[in-house]
C-alpha positions in Angstrom: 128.5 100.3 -7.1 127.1 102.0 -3.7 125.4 98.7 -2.9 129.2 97.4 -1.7 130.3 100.4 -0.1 128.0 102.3 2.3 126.8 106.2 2.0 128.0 107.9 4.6 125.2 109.7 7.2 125.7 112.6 9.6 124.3 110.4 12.7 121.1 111.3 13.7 120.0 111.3 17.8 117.9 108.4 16.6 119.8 107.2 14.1 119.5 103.2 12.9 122.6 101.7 13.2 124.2 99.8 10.3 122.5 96.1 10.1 126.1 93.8 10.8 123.4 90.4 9.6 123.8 91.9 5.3 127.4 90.9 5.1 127.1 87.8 6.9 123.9 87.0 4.2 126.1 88.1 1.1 128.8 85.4 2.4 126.4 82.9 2.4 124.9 83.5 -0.6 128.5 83.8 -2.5 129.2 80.6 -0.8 126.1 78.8 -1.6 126.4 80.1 -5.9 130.1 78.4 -6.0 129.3 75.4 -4.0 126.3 74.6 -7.0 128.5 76.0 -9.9 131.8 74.7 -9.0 132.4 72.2 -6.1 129.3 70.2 -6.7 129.8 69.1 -10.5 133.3 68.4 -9.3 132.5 65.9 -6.6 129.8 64.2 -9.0 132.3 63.5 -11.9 134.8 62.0 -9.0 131.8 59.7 -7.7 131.3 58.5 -11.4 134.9 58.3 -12.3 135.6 55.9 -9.2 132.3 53.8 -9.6 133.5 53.5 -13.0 137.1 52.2 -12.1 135.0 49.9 -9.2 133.4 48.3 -12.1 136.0 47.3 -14.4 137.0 43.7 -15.4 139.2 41.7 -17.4 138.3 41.7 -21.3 136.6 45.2 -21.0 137.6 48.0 -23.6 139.2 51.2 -22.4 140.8 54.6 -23.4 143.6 56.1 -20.7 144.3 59.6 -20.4 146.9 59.6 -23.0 144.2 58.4 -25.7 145.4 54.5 -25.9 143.0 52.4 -26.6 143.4 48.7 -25.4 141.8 45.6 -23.6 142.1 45.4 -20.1 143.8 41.9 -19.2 144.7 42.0 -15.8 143.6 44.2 -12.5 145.0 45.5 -9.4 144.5 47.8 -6.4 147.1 50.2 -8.3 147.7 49.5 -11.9 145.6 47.6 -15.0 147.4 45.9 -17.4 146.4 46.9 -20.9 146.5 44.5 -24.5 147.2 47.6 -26.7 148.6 44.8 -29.7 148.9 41.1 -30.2 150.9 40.2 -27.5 151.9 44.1 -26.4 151.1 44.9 -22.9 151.6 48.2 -21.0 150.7 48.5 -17.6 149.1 52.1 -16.1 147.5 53.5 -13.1 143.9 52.9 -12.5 143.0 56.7 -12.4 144.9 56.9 -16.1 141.4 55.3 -17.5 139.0 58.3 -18.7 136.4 55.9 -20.3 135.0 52.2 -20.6 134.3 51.5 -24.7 131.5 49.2 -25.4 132.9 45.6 -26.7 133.6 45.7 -30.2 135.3 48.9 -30.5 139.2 48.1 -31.0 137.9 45.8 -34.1 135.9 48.6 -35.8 138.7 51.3 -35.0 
């Protein structure tokens, strides 16, 4: 654990002094390890999510975030109307959509 905490030195006349550059380095380094293990992913699976949302249209067959499964039958900027039944209609956000199914899956389900 001495690699964190320096040793103390009785100073010599031509002592080196302490380099101030290593913890600056260590910052960057613990910066650059979460940026590619944490924020990274994250802003990739934001990108897909909205591209998906950018792409949806009427008759296609979704899940929401509360696991209803339905067919979308009318879109706004805000909200997506949902055919969950014959004639049953609920209306949720847009972000509430996790997944687009391919056509065919309400039948089979």
């Amino acid at each position: 654990m001495s690699f964190l905490i320096s040793d103390a030195h009785a100073q010599a006349a031509g002592g080196a002094a302490a380099d101030p550059i290593s913890p600056l380095i260590m910052m960057v380094v613990f910066f650059a390890i979460f940026y590619f293990i944490a924020i990274r992913p994250q802003m990739k699976r934001a990108k897909e999510h909205r591209n998906m949302l950018g792409a949806l249209a009427k008759g296609d067959e979704v899940v929401t975030s509360g696991g209803i499964l339905g067919r979308v039958t009318d879109l706004s900027d805000a909200f997506i109307t949902i055919e969950i039944a014959d004639k049953l209609e609920i209306k949720v956000q847009k972000h509430a959509i996790t997944a687009v199914l391919p056509k065919g899956t309400i039948k089979s389900a």
